[in-house]
C-alpha positions as CSV (number, residue, x, y, z in Angstrom):
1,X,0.0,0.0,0.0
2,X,1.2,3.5,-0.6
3,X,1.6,6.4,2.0
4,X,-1.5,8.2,0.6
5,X,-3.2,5.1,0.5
6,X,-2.6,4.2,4.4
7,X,-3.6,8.2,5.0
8,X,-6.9,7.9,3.5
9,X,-7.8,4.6,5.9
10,X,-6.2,6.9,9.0
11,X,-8.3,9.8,7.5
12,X,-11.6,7.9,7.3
13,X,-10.8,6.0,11.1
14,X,-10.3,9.8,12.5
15,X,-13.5,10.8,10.7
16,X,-11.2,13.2,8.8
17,X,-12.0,12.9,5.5
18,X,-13.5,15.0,3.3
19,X,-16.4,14.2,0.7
20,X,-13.7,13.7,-2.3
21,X,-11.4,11.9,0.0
22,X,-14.3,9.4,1.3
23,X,-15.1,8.9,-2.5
24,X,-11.5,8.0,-2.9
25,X,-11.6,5.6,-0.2
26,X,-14.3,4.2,-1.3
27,X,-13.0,3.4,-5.1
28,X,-9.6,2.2,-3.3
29,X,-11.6,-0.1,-1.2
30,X,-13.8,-1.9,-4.2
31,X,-10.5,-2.5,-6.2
32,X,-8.1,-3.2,-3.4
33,X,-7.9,-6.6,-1.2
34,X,-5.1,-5.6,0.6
35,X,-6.9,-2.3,1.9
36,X,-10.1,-3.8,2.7
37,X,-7.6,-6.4,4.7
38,X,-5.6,-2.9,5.8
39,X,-8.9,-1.4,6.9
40,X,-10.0,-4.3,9.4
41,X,-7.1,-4.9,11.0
42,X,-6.9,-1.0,12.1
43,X,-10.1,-1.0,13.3
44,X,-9.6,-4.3,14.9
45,X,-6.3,-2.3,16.6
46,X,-8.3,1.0,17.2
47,X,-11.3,-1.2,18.8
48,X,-9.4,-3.2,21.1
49,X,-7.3,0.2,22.3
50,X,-10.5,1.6,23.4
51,X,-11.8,-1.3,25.6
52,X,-8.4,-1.7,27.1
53,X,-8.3,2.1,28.1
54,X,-12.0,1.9,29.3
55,X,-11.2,-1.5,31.1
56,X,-7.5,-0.1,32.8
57,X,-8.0,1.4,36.4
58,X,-7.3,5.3,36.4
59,X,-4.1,4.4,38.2
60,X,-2.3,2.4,35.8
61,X,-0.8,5.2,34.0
62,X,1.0,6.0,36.9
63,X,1.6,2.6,37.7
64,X,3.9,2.4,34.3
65,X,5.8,5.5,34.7
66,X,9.5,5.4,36.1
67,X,10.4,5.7,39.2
């Protein structure tokens, strides 16, 4: 995949992108496998980020830092 290819599924998981840029995505996601593969692993990343912050006590942060 290219750079501007990756930005465009960054762009569209940030709900960043614009209506010629989602039309882009779009096009690269009906012609490319490995971007539609691309696509659900990130949000398979992004989704299990979120339930581990929600699940981790407030205190962990601190927890991890140096001492």
């Amino acid at each position: 995949m290219t750079r501007p290819e990756l930005e465009l599924l960054h762009g569209y998981l940030n709900g960043k992108l614009n209506a010629d840029d989602f039309a882009r995505l779009q096009t690269l996601l009906r012609t490319n496998g490995e971007a539609r593969r691309m696509l659900r692993t990130l949000s398979t990343v992004e989704a299990k980020l979120e339930q581990l912050a929600a699940d981790s006590p407030a205190t962990l942060p601190r927890a991890l830092a140096p001492t």
